[in-house]
C-alpha positions in Angstrom: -39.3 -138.0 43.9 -38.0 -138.8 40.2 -35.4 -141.0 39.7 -32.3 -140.2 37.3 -32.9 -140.4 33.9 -32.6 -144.5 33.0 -30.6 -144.1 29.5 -27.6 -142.0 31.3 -25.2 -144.0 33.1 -24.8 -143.3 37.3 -22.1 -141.3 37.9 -20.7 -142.9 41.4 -18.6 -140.5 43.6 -15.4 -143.3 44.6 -15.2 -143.2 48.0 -17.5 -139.6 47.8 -15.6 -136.9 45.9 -11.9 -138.8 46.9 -10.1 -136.1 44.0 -11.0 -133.2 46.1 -11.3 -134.8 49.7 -9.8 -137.3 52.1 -11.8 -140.1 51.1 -14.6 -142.2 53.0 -15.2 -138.9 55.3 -18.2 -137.0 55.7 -16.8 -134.3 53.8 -16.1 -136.3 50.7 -19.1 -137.7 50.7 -21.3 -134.4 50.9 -18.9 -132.9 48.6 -20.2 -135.7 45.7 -23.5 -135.2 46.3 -23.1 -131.6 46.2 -21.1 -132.0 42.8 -24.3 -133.7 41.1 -23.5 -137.4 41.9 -25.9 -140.1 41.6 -24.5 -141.9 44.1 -21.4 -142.5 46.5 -19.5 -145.6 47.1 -18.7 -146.2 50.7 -16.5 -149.3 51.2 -17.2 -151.3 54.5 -14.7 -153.4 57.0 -15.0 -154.0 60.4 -14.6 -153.0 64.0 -13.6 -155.3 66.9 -16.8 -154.9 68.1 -18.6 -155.5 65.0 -19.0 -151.8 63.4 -19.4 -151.8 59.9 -16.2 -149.1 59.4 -16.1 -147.4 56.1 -12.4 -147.5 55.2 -11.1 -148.7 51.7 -8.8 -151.4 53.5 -8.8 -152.6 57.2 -5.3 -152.0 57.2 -5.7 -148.4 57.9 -1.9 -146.7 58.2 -2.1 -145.2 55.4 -5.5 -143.3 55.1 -5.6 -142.4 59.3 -3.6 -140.9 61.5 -3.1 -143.8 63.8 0.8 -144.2 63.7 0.9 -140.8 65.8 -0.8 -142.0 68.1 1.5 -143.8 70.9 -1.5 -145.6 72.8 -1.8 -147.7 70.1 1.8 -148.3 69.2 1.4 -152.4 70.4 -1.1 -153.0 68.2 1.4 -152.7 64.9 1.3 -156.0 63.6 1.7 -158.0 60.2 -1.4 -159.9 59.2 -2.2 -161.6 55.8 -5.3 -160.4 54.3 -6.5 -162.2 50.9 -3.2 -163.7 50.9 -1.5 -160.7 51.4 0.7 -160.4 54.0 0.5 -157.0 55.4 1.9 -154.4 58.4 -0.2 -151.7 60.2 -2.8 -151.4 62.3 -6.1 -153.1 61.2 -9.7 -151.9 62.0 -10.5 -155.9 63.2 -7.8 -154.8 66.6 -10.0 -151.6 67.5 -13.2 -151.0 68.9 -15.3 -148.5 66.8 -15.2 -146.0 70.4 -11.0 -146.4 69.6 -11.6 -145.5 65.8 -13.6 -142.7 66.4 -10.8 -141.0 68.4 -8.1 -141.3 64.7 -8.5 -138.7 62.0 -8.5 -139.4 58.1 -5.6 -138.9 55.7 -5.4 -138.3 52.3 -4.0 -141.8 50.8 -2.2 -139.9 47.2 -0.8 -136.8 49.5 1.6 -136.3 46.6 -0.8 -136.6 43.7 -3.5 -134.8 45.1 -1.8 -132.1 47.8 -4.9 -130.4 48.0 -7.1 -132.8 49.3 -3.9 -133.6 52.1 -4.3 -130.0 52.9 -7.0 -131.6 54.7 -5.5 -134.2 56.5 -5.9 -134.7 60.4 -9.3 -132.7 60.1 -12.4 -135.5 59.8 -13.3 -138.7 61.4 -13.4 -142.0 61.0 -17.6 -143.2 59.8 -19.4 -146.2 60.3 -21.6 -147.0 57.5 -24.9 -145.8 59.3 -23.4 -142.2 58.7 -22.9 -142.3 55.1 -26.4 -143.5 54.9 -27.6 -140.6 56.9 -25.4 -138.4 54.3 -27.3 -139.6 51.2 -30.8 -139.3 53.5 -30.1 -135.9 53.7 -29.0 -134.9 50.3 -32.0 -137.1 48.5 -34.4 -134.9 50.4 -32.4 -131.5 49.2 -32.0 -132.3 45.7 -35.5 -134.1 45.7 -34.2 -137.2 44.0 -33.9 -140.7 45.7 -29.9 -140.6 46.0 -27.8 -144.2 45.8 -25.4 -145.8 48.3 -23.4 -148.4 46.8 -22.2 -150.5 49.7 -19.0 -152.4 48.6 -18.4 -155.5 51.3 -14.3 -155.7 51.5 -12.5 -159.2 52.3 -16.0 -160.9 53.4 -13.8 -164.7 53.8 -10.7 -162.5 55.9 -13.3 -161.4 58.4 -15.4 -164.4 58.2 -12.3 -166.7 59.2 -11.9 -164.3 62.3 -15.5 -165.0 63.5 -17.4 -161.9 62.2 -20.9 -162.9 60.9 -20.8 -160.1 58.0 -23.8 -160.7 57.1 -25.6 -160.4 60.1 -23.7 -157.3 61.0 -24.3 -155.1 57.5 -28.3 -156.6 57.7 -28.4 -155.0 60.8 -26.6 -151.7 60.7 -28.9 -151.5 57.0 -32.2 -152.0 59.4 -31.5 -149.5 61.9 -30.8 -147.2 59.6 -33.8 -147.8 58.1 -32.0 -148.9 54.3 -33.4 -152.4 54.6 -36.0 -151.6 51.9 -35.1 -149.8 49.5 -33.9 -151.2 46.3 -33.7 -148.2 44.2 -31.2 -147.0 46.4 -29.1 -149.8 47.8 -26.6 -151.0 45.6 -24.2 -153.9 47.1 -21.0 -155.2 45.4 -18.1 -157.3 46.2 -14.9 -158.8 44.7 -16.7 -162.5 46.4 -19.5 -163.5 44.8 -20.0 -165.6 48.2 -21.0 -163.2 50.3 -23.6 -161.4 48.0 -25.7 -164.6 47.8 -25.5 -164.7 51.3 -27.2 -161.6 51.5 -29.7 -161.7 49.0 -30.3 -165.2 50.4 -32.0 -163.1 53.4 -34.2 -161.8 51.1 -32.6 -158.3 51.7 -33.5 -155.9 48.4 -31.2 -154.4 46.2 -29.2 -154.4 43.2 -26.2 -157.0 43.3 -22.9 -156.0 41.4 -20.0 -158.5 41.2 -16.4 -156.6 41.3 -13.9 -157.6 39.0 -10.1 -157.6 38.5 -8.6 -157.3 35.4 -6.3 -160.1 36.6 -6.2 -163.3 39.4 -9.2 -164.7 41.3 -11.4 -164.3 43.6 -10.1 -164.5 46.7 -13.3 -166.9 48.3 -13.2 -169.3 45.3 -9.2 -169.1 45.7 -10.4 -170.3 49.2 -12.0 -172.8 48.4 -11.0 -174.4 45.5 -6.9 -173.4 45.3 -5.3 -173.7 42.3 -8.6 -174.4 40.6 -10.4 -171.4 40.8 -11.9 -169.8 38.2 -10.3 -166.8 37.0 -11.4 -163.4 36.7 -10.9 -163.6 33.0 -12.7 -167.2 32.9 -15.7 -165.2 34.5 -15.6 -162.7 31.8 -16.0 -165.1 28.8 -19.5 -166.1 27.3 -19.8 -168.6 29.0 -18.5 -166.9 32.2 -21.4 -164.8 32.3 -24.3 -166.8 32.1 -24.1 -168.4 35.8 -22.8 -164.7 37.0 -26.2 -163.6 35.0 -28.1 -165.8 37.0 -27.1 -164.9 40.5 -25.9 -161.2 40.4 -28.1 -158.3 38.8 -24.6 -156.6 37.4 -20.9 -157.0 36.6 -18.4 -153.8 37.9 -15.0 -153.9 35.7 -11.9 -152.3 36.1 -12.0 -149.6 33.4 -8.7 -151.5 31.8 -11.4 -154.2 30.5 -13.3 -151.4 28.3 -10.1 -149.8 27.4 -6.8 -151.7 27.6 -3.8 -150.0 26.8 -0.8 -151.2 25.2 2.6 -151.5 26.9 3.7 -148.2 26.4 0.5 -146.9 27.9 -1.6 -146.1 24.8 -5.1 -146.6 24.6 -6.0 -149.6 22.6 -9.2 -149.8 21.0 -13.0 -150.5 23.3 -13.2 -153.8 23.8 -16.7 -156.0 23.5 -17.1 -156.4 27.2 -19.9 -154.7 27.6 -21.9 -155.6 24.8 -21.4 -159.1 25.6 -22.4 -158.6 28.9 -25.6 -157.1 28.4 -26.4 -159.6 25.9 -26.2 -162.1 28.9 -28.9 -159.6 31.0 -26.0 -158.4 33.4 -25.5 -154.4 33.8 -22.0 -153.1 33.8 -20.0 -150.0 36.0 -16.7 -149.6 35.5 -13.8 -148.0 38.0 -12.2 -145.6 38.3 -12.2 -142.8 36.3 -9.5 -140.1 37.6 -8.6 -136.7 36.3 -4.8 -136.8 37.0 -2.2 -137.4 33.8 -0.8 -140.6 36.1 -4.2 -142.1 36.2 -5.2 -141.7 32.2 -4.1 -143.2 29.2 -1.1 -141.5 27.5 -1.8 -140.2 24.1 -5.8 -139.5 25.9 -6.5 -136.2 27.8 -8.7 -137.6 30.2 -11.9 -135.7 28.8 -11.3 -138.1 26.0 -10.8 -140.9 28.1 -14.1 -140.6 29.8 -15.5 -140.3 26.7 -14.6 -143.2 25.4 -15.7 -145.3 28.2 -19.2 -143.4 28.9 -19.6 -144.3 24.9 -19.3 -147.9 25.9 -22.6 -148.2 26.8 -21.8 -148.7 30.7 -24.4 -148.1 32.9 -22.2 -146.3 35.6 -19.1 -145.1 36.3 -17.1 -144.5 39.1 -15.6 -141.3 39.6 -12.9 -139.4 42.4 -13.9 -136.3 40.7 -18.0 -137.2 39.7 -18.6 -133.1 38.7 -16.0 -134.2 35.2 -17.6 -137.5 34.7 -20.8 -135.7 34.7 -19.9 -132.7 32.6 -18.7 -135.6 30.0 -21.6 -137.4 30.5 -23.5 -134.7 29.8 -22.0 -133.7 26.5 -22.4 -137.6 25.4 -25.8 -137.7 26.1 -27.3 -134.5 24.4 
């Protein structure tokens, strides 16, 4: 198999092909590959039982069906969550046997009323299938396909006795993804929990999340008031430690291109030269088609343009088939 061509960036499908489809479902997720993506981007929580669930937040009202469904009425609650106190139904007070039986929802119904079309329609996945999904659509495009594995709220579920480590190692080994670091790329907003794992020696590429304001919620943890910011991180001398223990640096796409308070688009910042110059690779999220989503005085052609031009090495897209029709005109 040959690998994507290393000058263009990865074009990441957010949660699959989320701007056409429900996300984290089967559906989405084919539907990226199928649209040319390099990779997909499932994000992982947990089970009662220990499943590694893909969902984009164990609170789960709002991308599942589970309000309508009355046997599981009791299990409403409020919960905080990063420091967050939040009400629904979480993934932690079901068994992955419970989940299997809710359907997905589109989380922007009014933005995107298409992809809600499809609401009620697909299940719930555990991690193992999404892996399956890129199996199958490396061997039919003939390319070794990427999973980016992003571990959500690793210190939430720790303090409620789930070894995440332990779990993801072993839903990775059965599915046989425990050796394959061209493929497996794992991220996280807590720098914690990645050296944890690459502390077991399991291969991959590392990529640190980060916020265009606050903390980290595991440093927050740990040292309160005192923990280093997100923007601290992002200085000089902010990346070399973060060069030293992570193989990249994910931003949110405000850090390449801020905008002004009326929306505009200010110039490209320096972020990602400077990180490279500390040996760190850089992806940026999210880019997203919709006028709501774009800078104002940018189509969002333009906008993708401008951040592809950055020199990021990937992007993440709802809609990957425009970042790669962008990507392609950038790179010819």
């Amino acid at each position: 198999m040959e690998s994507v061509a290393p000058h263009l960036p990865l074009v990441i499908g957010h949660r699959g092909a989320s701007g056409y489809r429900p996300e984290h479902t089967a559906e989405a997720y084919r539907l990226a590959f199928e649209l040319g993506a390099d990779a997909v981007e499932p994000d992982v929580v947990f089970s009662l039982d220990g499943v590694p669930v893909v969902r984009h937040e164990n609170e789960i009202s709002g991308t599942t069906d589970v309000a309508a469904h009355p046997e599981f009425a009791a299990r409403h609650t409020s919960r905080t969550v990063d420091g967050i106190e939040e009400s629904g139904w979480f993934t932690e007070d079901f068994t992955w046997a419970e989940l299997q039986t809710l359907r997905a929802r589109e989380r922007l119904p009014k933005v995107r009323p298409e992809s809600a079309a499809y609401d009620d329609r697909f299940e719930v996945l555990r991690l193992a299938e999404v892996l399956a999904i890129a199996d199958e659509a490396s061997a039919a495009r003939g390319v070794p396909l990427a999973v980016v594995v992003e571990v959500k709220h690793a210190t939430h579920f720790g303090s409620r006795g789930f070894d995440v480590v332990a779990l993801l190692r072993a839903e990775l080994a059965a599915a046989g993804w425990d050796a394959r670091p061209e493929q497996l790329i794992l991220e996280s907003f807590e720098q914690t929990v990645l050296d944890e794992l690459r502390a077991t020696g399991l291969p991959g590429r590392y990529i640190y999340l980060v916020e265009d304001a606050g903390a980290a919620f595991d440093l927050v943890t740990r040292d309160g008031a005192e923990a280093v910011s997100y923007a601290e991180q992002l200085t000089d001398a902010g990346l070399a430690p973060l060069a030293g223990a992570v193989d990249g640096i994910s931003v949110d796409k405000s850090l390449i291109l801020p905008r002004d308070a009326r929306g505009a688009a200010l110039p490209v910042t320096d972020v990602v030269a400077r990180a490279h110059r500390a040996g760190l690779a850089v992806f940026t999220w999210t880019l997203r088609s919709e006028k709501r989503f774009v800078p104002r005085d940018l189509s969002w052609e333009e906008e993708y343009a401008l951040i592809l031009g950055s020199g990021v090495d990937g992007v993440f897209a709802d809609q990957p088939d425009l970042a790669i029709a962008v990507r392609g005109r950038a790179y010819t």
